[in-house]
SEPA-693636 format. One record per residue: residue number from 1; chain; residue in three letters; z, x, y of N, C-alpha, C, O in turn. Coordinates in Angstrom, 2 decimals, always signed. Example, Ala and Ser with C-alpha at 12.3 -4.5 7.8 and 13.67 -1.06 7.14 Angstrom:
# residues 2
+-----+-----+------+---------+---------+---------+---------+---------+---------+---------+---------+---------+---------+---------+---------+
! seq ! mol ! type !      nz !      nx !      ny !     caz !     cax !     cay !      cz !      cx !      cy !      oz !      ox !      oy !
+-----+-----+------+---------+---------+---------+---------+---------+---------+---------+---------+---------+---------+---------+---------+
!   1 !   A !  Ala !   +7.80 !  +13.19 !   -5.69 !   +7.80 !  +12.30 !   -4.50 !   +7.80 !  +13.20 !   -3.30 !   +8.46 !  +14.24 !   -3.32 !
!   2 !   A !  Ser !   +7.08 !  +12.85 !   -2.25 !   +7.14 !  +13.67 !   -1.06 !   +7.87 !  +12.90 !   +0.03 !   +8.04 !  +13.41 !   +1.14 !
+-----+-----+------+---------+---------+---------+---------+---------+---------+---------+---------+---------+---------+---------+---------+
END
This chain:
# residues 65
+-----+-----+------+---------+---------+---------+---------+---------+---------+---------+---------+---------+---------+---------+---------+
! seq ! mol ! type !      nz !      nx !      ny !     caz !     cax !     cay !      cz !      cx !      cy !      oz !      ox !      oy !
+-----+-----+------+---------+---------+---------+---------+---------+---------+---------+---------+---------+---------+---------+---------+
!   1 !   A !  Unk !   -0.20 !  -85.00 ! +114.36 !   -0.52 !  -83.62 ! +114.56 !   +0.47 !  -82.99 ! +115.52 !   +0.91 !  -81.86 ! +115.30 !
!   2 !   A !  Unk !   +0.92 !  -83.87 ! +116.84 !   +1.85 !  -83.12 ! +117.88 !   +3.18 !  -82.66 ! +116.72 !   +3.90 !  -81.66 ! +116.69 !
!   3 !   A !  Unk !   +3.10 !  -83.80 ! +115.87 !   +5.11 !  -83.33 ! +115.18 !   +4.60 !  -82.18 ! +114.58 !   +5.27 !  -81.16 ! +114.76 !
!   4 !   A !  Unk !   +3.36 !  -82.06 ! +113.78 !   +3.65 !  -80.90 ! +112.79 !   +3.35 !  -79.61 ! +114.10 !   +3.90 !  -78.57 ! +113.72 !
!   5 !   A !  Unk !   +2.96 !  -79.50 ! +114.89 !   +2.47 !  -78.08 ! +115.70 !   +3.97 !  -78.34 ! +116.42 !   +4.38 !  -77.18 ! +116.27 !
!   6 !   A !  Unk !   +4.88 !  -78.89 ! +116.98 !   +6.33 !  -79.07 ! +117.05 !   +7.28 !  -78.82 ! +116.50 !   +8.36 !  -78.50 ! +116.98 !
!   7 !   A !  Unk !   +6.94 !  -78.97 ! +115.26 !   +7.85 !  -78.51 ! +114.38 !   +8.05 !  -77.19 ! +113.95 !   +9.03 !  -76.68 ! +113.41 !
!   8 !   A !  Unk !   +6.80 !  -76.64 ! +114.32 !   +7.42 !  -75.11 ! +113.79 !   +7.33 !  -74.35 ! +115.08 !   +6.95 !  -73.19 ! +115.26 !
!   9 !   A !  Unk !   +7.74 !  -75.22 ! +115.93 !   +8.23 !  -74.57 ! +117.31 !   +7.51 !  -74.28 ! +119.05 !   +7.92 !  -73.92 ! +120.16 !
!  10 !   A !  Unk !   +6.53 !  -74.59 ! +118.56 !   +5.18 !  -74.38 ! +119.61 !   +6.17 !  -75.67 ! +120.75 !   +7.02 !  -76.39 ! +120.22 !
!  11 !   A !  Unk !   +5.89 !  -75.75 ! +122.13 !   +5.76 !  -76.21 ! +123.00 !   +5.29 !  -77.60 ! +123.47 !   +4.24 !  -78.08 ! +123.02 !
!  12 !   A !  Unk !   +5.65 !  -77.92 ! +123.91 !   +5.11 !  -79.33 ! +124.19 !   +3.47 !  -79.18 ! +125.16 !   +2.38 !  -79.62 ! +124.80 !
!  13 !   A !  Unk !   +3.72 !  -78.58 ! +126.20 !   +2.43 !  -78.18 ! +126.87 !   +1.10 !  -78.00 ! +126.27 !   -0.01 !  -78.46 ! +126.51 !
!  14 !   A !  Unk !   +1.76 !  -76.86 ! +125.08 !   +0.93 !  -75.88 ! +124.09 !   +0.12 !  -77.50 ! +123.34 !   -1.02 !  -77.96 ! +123.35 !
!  15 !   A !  Unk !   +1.39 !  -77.91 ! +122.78 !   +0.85 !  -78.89 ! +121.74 !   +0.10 !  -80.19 ! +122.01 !   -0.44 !  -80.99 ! +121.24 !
!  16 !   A !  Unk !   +0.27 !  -80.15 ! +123.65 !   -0.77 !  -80.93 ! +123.78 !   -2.03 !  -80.81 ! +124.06 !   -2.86 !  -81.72 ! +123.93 !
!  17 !   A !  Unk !   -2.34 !  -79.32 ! +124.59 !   -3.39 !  -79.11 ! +124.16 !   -4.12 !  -78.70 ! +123.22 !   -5.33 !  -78.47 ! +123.25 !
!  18 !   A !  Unk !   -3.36 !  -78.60 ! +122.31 !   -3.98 !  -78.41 ! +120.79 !   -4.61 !  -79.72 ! +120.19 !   -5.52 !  -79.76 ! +119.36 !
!  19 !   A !  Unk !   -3.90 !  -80.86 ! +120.83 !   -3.80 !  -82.50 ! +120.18 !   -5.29 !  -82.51 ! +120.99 !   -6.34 !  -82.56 ! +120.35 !
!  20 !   A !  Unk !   -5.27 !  -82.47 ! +122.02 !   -6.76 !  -82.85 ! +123.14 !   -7.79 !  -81.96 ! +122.61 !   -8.86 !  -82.48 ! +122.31 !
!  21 !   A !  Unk !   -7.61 !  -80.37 ! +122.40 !   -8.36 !  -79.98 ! +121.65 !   -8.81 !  -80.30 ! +120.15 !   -9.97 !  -80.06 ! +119.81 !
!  22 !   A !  Unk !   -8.26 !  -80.62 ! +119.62 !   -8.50 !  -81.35 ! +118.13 !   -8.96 !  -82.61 ! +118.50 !   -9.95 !  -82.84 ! +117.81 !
!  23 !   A !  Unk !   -8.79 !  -83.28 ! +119.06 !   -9.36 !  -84.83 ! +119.17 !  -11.02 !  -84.68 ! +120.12 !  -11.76 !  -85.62 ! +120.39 !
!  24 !   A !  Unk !  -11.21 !  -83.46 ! +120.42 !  -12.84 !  -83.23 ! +120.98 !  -13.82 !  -82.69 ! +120.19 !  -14.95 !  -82.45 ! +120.61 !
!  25 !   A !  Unk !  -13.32 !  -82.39 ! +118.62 !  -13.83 !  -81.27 ! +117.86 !  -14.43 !  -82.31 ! +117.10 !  -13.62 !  -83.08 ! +116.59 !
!  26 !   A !  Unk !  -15.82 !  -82.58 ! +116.85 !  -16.49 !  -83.77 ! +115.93 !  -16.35 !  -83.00 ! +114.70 !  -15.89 !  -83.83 ! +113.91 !
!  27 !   A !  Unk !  -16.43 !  -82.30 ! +114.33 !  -16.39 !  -81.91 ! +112.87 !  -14.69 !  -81.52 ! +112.26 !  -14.42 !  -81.24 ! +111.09 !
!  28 !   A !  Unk !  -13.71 !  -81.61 ! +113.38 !  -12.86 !  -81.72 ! +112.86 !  -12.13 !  -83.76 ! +112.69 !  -11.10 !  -84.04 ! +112.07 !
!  29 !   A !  Unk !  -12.77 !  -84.51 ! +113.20 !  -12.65 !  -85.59 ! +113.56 !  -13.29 !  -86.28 ! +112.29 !  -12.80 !  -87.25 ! +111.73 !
!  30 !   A !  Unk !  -14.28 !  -85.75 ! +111.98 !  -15.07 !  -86.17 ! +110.65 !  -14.55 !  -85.71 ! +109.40 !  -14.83 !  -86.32 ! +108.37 !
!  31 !   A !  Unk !  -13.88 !  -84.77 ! +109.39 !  -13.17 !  -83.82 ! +108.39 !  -11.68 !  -85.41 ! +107.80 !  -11.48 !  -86.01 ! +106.74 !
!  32 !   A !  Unk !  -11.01 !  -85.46 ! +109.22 !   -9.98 !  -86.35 ! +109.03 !  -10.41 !  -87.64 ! +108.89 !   -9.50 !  -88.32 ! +108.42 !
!  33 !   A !  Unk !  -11.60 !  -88.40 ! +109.14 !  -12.37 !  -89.48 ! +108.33 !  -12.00 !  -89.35 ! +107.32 !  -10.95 !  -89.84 ! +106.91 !
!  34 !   A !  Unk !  -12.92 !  -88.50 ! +106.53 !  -12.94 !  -88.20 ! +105.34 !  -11.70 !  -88.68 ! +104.81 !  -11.43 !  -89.78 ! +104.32 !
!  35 !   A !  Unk !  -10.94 !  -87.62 ! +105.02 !   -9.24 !  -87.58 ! +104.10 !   -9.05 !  -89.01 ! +104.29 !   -8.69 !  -89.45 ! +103.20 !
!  36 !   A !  Unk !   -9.10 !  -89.78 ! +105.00 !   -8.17 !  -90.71 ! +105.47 !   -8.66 !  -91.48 ! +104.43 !   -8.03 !  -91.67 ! +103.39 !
!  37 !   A !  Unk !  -10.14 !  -92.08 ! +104.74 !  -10.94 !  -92.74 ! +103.62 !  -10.80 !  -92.43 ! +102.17 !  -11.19 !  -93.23 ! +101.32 !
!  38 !   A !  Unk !  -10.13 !  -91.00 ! +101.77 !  -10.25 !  -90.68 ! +100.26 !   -9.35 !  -91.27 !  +99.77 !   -9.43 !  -91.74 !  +98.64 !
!  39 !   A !  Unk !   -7.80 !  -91.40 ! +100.88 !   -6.61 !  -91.12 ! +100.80 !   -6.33 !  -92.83 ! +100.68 !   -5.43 !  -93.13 !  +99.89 !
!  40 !   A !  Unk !   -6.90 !  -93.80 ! +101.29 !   -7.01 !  -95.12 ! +101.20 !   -7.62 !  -95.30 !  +99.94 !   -6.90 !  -95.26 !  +98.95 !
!  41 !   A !  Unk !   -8.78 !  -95.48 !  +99.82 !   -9.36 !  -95.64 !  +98.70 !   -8.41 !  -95.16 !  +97.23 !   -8.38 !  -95.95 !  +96.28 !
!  42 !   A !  Unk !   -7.64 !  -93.79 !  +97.16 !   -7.11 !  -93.61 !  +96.35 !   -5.96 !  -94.92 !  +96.06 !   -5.92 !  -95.91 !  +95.33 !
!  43 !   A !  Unk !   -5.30 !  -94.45 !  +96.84 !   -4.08 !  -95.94 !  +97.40 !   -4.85 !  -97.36 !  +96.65 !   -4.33 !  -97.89 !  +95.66 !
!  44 !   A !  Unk !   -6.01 !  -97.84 !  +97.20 !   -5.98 !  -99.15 !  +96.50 !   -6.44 !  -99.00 !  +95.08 !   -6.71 ! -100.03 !  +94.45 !
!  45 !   A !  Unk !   -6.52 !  -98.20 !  +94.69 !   -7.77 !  -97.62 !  +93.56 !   -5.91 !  -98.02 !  +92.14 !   -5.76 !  -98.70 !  +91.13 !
!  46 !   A !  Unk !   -4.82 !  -96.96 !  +93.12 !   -3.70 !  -97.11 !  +92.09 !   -2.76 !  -98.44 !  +92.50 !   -1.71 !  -98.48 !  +91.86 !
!  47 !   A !  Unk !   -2.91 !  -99.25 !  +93.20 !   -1.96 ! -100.48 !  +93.51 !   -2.54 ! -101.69 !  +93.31 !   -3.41 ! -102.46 !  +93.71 !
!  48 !   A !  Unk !   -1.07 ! -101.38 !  +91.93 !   -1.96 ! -102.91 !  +91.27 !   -1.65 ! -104.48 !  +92.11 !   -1.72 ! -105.62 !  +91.65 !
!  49 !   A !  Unk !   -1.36 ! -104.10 !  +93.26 !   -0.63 ! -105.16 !  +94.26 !   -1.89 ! -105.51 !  +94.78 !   -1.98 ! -106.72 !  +95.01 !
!  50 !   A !  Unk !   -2.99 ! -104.77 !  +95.06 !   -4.06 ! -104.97 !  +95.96 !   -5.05 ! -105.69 !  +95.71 !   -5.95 ! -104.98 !  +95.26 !
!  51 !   A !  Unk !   -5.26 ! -106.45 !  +95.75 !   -6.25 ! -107.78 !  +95.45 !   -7.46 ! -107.98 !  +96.74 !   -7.31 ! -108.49 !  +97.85 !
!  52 !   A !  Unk !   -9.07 ! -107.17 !  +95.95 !  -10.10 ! -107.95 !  +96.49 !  -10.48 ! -108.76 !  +97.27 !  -10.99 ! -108.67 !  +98.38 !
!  53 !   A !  Unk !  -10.09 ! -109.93 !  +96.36 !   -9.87 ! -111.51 !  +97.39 !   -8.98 ! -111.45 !  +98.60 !   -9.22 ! -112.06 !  +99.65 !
!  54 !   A !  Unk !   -8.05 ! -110.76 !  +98.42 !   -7.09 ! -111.63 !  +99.26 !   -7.79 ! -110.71 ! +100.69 !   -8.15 ! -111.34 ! +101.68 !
!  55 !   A !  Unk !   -7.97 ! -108.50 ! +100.60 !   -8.56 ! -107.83 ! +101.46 !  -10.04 ! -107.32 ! +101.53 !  -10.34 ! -106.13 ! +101.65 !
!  56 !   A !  Unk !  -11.13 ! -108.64 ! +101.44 !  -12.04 ! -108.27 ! +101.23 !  -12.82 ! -106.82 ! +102.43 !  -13.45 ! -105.80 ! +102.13 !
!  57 !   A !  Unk !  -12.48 ! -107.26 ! +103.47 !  -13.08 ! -105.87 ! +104.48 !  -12.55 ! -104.60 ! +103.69 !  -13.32 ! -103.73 ! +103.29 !
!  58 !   A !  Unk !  -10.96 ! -104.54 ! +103.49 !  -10.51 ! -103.23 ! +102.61 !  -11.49 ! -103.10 ! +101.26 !  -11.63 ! -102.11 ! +100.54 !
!  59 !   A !  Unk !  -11.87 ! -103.91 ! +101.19 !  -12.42 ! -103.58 !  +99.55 !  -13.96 ! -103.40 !  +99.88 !  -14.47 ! -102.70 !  +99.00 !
!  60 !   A !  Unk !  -14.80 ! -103.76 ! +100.75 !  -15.52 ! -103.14 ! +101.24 !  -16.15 ! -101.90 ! +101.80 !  -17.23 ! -101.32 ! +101.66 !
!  61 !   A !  Unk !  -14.74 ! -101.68 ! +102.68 !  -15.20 ! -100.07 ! +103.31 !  -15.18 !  -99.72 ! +102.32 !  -16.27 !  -99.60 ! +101.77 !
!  62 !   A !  Unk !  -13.64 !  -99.26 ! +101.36 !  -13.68 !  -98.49 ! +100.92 !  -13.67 !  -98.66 !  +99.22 !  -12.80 !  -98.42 !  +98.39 !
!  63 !   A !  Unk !  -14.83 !  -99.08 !  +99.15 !  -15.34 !  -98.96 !  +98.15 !  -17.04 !  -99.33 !  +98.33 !  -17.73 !  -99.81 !  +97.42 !
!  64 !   A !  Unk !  -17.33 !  -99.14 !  +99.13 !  -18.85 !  -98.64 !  +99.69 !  -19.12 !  -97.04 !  +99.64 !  -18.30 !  -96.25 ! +100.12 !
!  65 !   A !  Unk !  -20.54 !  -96.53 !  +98.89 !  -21.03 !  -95.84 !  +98.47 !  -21.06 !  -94.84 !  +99.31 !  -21.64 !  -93.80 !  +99.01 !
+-----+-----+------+---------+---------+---------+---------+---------+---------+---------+---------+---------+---------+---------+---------+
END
């Protein structure tokens, strides 16, 4: 989050309190769960490299209901 609010020029000061503010916000914290979990799950869902057996906790979370 600091690179992208950096990148289009904002401050270091600025951007860190944007980072501290975003990391206190539960519904924005739950929001990025989400993605992360969709965004994994997608990932093993298309790689045919990823084997069950070998990551059973991965194949657990995210592929729990």
């Amino acid at each position: 989050m600091r690179q992208a609010i950096e990148a289009v020029g904002v401050s270091s000061p600025l951007a860190d309190r944007a980072v501290a503010d975003a990391g206190a916000d539960p519904s924005l914290l739950e929001a990025y769960k989400q993605q992360e979990k969709t965004a994994v799950k997608s990932n093993i869902k298309d790689n045919e490299d990823f084997s069950p057996n070998r990551f059973p906790n991965a194949h657990n979370v995210y592929n729990s209901k």
